[in-house]
C-alpha atoms as a printed R data frame, in Angstrom:
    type eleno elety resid chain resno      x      y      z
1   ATOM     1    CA   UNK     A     1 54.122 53.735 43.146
2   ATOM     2    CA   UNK     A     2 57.757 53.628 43.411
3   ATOM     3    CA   UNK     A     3 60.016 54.307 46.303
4   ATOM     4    CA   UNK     A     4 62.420 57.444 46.498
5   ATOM     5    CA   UNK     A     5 65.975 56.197 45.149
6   ATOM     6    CA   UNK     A     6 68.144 56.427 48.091
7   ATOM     7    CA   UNK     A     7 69.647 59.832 49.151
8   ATOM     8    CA   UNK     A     8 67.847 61.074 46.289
9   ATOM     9    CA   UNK     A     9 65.642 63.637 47.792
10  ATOM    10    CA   UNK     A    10 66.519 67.562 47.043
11  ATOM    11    CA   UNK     A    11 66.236 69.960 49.771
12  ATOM    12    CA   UNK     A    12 63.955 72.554 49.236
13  ATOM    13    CA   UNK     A    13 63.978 75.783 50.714
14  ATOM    14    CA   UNK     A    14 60.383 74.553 52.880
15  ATOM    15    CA   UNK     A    15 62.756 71.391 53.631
16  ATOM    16    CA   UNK     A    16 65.701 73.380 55.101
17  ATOM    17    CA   UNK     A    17 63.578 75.750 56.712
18  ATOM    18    CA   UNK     A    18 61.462 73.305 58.803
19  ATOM    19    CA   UNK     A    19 65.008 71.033 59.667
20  ATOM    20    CA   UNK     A    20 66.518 74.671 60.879
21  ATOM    21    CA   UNK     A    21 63.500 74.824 63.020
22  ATOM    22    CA   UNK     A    22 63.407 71.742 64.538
23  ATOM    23    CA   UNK     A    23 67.157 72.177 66.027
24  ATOM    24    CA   UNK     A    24 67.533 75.745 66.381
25  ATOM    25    CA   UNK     A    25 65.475 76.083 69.075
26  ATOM    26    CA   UNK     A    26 67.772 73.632 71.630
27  ATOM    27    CA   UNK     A    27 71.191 75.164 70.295
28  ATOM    28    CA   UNK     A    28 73.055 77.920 72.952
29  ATOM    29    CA   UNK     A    29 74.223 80.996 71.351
30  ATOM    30    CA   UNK     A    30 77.299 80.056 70.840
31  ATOM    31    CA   UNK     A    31 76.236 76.966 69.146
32  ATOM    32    CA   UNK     A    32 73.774 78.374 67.021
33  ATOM    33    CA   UNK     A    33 76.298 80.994 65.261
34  ATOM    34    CA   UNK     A    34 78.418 78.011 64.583
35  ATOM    35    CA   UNK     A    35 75.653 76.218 62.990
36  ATOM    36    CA   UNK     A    36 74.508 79.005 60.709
37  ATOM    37    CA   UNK     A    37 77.820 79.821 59.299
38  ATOM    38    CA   UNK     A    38 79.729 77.031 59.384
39  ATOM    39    CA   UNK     A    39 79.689 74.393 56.177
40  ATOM    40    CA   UNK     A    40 79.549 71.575 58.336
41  ATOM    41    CA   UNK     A    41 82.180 69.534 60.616
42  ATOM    42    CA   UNK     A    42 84.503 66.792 59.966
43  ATOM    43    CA   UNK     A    43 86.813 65.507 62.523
44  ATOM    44    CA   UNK     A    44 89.592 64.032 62.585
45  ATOM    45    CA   UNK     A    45 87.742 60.689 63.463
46  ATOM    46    CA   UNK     A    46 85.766 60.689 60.465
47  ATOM    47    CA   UNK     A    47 82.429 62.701 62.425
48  ATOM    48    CA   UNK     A    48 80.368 64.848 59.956
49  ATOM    49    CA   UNK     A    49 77.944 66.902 61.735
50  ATOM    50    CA   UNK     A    50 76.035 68.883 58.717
51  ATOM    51    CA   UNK     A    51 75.413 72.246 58.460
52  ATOM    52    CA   UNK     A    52 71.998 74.200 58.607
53  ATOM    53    CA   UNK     A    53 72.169 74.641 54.412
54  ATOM    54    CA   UNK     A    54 72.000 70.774 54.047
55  ATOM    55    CA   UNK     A    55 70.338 69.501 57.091
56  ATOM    56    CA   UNK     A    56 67.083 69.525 55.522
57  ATOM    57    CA   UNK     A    57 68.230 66.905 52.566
58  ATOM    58    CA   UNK     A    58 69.996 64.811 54.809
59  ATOM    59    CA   UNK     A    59 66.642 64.873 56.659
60  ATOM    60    CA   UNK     A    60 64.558 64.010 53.847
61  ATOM    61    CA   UNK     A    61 66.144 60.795 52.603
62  ATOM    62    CA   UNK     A    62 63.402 58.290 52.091
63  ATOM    63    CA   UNK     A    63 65.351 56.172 55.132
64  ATOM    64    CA   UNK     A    64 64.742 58.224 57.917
65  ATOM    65    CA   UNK     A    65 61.127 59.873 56.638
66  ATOM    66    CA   UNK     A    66 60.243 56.007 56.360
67  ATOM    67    CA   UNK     A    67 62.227 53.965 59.222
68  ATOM    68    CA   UNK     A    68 62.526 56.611 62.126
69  ATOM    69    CA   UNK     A    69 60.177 59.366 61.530
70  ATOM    70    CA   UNK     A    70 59.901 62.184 64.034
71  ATOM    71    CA   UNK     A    71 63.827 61.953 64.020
72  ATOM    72    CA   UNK     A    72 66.614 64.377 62.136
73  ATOM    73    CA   UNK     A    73 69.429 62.747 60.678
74  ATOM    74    CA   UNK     A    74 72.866 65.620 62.124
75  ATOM    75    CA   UNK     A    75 75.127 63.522 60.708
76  ATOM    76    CA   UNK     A    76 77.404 60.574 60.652
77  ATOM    77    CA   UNK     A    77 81.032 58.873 60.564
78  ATOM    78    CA   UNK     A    78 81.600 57.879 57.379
79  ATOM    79    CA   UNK     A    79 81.313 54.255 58.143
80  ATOM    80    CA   UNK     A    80 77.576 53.452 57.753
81  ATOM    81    CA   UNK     A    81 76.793 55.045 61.414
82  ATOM    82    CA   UNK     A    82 74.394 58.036 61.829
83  ATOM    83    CA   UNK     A    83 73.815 60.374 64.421
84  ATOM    84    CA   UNK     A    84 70.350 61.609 65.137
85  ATOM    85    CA   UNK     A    85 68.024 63.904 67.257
86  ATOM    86    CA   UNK     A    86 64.149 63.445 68.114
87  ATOM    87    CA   UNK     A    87 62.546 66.691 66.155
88  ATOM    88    CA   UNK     A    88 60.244 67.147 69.111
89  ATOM    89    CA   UNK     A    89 63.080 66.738 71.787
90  ATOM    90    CA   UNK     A    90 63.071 70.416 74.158
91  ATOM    91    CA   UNK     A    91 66.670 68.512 75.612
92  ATOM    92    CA   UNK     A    92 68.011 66.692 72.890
93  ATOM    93    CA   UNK     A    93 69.785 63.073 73.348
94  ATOM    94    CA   UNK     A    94 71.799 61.957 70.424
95  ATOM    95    CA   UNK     A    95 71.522 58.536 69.477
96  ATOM    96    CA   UNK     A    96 73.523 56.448 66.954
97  ATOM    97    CA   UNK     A    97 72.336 53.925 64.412
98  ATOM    98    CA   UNK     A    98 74.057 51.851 61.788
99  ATOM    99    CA   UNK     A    99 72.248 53.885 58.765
100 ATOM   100    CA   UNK     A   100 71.230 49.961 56.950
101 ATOM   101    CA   UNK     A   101 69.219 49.713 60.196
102 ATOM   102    CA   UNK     A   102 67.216 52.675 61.275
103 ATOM   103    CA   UNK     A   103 64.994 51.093 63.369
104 ATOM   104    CA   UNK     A   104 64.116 53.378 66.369
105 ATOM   105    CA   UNK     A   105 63.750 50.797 69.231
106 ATOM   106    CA   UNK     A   106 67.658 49.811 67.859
107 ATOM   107    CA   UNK     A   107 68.936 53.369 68.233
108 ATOM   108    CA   UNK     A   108 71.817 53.711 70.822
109 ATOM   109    CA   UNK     A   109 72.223 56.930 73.388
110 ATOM   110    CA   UNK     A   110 75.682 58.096 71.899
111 ATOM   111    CA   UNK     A   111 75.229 60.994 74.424
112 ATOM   112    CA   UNK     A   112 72.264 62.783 76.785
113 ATOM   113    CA   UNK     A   113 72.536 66.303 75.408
114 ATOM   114    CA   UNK     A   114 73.075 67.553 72.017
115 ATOM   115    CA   UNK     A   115 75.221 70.851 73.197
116 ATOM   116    CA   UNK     A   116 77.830 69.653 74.523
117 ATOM   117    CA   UNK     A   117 78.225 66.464 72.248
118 ATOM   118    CA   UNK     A   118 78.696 69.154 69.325
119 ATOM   119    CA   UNK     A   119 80.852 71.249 71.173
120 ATOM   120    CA   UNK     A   120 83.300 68.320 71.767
121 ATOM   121    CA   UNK     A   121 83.995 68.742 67.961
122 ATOM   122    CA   UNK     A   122 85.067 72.053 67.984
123 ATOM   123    CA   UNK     A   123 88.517 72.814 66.614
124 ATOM   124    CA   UNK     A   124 88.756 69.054 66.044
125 ATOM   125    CA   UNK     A   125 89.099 69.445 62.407
């Protein structure tokens, strides 16, 4: 059997649909209208938070289904670091990983809640 080529894995509507699910749920009004209608986030620092239509492939790379599962990949810097949430998380911490290395017990706390982390973004870029 051969492993998924990296980053190769297509979203499917079932894909997109579960990742929307996972996060939705934790996101404040305000936050969740940004979410659906905005195509993502790039600041000026390099941060790429993704947006609901392609959270579900980012999600689905063979990397994170294999070396962190239960966790959603929300992003990253454009450098080789990620930013990720625990699916299951009611109060979501972010956590940061150098994406070579996504070994869970690794992961760093980049901050304790997800809402305002993503907020700090806004009107960034």
């Amino acid at each position: 059997m051969t492993e998924p080529e990296h980053g190769s894995a297509a979203a499917t509507p079932a894909d997109v649909a579960r990742a929307r699910a996972e996060i939705e749920p934790n996101l404040p009004a305000s936050l969740l209208a940004f979410w659906e209608t905005a195509d993502g986030l790039m600041t000026e620092a390099g941060v790429t938070v993704y947006s609901a239509g392609c959270i579900g492939e980012r999600n689905t790379t063979y990397e994170v289904a294999q070396y962190a599962p239960g966790f959603v990949l929300i992003g990253d810097d454009s450098g080789g670091r990620g930013f990720l949430l625990r699916a299951d998380d009611q109060c979501p911490v972010v956590f940061s990983s150098d994406l070579g290395d996504l070994g869970p017990e690794d992961f760093e706390v980049e901050s304790e809640d997800f809402a305002p982390w993503i907020e700090s973004f806004r009107g960034v870029s």
